[in-house]
N, C-alpha and C positions, 0 to 999 in steps of 0.2 A: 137376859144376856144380850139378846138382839136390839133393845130398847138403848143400853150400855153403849153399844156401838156405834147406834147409829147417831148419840149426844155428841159423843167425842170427834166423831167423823163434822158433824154439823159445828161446831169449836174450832175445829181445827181450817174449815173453809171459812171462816168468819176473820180468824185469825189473819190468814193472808192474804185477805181482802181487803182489810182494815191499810186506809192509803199512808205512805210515807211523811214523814215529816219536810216541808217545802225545804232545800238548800237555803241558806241566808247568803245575799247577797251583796258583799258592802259596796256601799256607795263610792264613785270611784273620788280619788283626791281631786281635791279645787284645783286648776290650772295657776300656779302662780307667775304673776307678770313683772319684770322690773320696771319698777315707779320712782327709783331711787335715783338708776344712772344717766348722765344726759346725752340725749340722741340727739341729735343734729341729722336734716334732710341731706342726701346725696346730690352733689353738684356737677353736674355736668357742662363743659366746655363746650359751647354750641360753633365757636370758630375750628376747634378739632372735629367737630361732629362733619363738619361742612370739609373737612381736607379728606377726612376719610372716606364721605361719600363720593369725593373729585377724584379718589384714587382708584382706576382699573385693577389694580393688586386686590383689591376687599371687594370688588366686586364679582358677584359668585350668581349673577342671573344667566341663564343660558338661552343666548337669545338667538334664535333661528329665522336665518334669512329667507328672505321671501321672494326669490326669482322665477325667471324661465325653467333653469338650470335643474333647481332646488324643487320643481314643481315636475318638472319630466321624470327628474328620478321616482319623486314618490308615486308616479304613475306609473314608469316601470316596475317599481317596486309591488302595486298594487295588481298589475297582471301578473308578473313572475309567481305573487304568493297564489293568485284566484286560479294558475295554467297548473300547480303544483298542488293544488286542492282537489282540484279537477282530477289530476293523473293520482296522486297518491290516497285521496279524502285525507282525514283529519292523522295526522301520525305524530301526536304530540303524548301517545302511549308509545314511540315504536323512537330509541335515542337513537338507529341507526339512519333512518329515514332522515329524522329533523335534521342531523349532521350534513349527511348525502344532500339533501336541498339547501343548505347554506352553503355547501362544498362546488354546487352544480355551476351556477352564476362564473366564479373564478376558473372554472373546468372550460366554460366554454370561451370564456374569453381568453383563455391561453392557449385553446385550438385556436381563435380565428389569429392570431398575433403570427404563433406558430405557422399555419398556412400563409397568410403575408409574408410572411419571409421567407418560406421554403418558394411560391411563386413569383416572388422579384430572385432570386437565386436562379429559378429553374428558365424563368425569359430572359436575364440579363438584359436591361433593354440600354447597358450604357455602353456593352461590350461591341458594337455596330460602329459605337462612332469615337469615343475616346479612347478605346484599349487598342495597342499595339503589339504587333507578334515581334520575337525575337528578331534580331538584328535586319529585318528588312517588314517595317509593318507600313499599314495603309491606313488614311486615315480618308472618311467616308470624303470629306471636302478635297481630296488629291485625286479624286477620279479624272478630272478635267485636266490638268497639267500631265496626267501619266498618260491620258490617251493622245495628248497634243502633243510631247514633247518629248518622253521617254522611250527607251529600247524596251518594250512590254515581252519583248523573248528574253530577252536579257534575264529579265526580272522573274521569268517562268523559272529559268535556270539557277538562279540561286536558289527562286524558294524551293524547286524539287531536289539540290543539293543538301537543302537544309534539313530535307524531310517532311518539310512545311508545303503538306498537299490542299491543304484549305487554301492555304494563301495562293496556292499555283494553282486553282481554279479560279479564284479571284479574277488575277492577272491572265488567264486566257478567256474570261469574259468580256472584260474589257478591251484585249486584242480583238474579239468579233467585232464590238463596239468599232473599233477603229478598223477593221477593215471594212465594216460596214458603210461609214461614214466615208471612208475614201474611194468606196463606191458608189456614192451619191445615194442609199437606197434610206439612208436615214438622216436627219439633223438632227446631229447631237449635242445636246445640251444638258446640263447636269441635273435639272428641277423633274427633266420630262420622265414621267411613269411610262412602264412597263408597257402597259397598254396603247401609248401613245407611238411609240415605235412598231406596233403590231400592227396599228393602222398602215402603216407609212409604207410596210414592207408590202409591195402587189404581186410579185410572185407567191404565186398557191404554196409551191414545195419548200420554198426559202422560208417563209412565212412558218410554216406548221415545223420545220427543224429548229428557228429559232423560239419559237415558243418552247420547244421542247428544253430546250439546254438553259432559255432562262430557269424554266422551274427546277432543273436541276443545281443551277448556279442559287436560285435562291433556298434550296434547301439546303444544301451545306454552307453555305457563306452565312443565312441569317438563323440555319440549323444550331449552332457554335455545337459542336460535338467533331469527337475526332474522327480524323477523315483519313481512311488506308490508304497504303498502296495501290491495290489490289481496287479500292471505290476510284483513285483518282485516273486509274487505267482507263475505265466504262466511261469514266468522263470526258478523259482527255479522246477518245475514240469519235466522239460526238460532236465535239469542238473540231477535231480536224476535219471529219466529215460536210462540217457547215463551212467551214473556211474555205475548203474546196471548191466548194458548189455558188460560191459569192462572187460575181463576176469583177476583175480587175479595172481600174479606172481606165485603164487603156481603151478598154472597150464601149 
């Protein structure tokens, strides 16, 4: 019996062992060629070839200039990327970063634009010499004719009418100015600084009050901010105080 099984067992691993028959493979079809119909070469117009190559419309080369200009940027360019490599390393896993640094460059040049403007805003450096105040203004080149030739009280009186206490410091500056001058303690002239007049004056006392009141006159006159009541009082106290004290030509 055991002999029995172990035949059939040994048949039956013969069996499917016994290898398959190879797939037939057909040969694939001959490639057929038309030999029948007549081809003619392709002709090309070498005078159109030459109009198309003359024409800037079909030309598609991108050609990059080579200046000063074009050479700075990619320098800037080349620090901005190496300053942002430096502060962030590599952030080309992180899309909020890569953004943030392409976003950064336009961030900062609309702060400095932004600062330009808010600093020509905040010095006004035109309002000195061409802007005028309501109906009684100065204009920086009319110092000389107001001190030589106008009623400079006159002129106090309107502008403190008007309310206009900047401008009525102004005009009791310039009245020192002139009574200074008609007291021989200065030569006035329109070019001369500040300093030049400080020389001039040789009394001790007269000397240290008018330094005082210029720096007062030039903090609200080239201050432009508004100017009280109540500020043009302390000032005008000071101005009369030096006019007082400034001897009359008589003397």
């Amino acid at each position: 019996m055991r002999k029995t099984l172990y035949i059939l067992l040994l048949a039956t691993t013969v069996a499917l062992a016994k290898p398959q028959d190879a797939t037939k493979v057909e040969s694939p079809a001959l490639v057929q060629h038309d030999v029948d119909s007549e081809v003619s070469p392709v002709h090309f117009d070498n005078s159109k070839i030459k109009d198309y190559k003359n024409n800037d419309t079909f030309n598609y080369d991108e050609s990059v200039e080579d200046n000063w200009w074009s050479r700075f940027k990619d320098w800037a360019s080349r620090v901005w990327n190496d300053f942002m490599y430096w502060l962030f390393g590599d952030v080309r896993g992180s899309t909020f970063l890569a953004i943030l640094i392409q976003v950064l460059p336009y961030l900062f040049l609309a702060g400095c634009i932004v600062f330009v403007i808010w600093l020509v805003i905040k010095l006004n450096p035109g309002s000195t010499i061409l802007a005028t105040q309501d109906g009684a203004g100065v204009f920086f080149s009319e110092d000389e004719e107001i001190i030589r030739s106008k009623d400079i009280e006159k002129l106090i009186q309107k502008a403190l009418k008007n309310n206009d206490y900047r401008l009525a410091v102004r005009y009791y500056y310039l009245l020192i100015l002139k009574r200074l001058t008609e007291a021989e303690l200065i030569d006035y002239e329109f070019d001369k600084t500040n300093s030049e007049y400080f020389n001039e004056i040789p009394e001790a006392s007269l000397n240290t009050r008018f330094r005082k009141i210029t720096t007062i006159y030039d903090y609200i006159w080239y201050g432009n901010f508004e100017v009280t009541q109540n500020d043009y009082q302390k000032a005008e106290q000071l101005f009369k105080n030096l006019e007082q004290n400034i001897p009359t030509a008589d003397v």
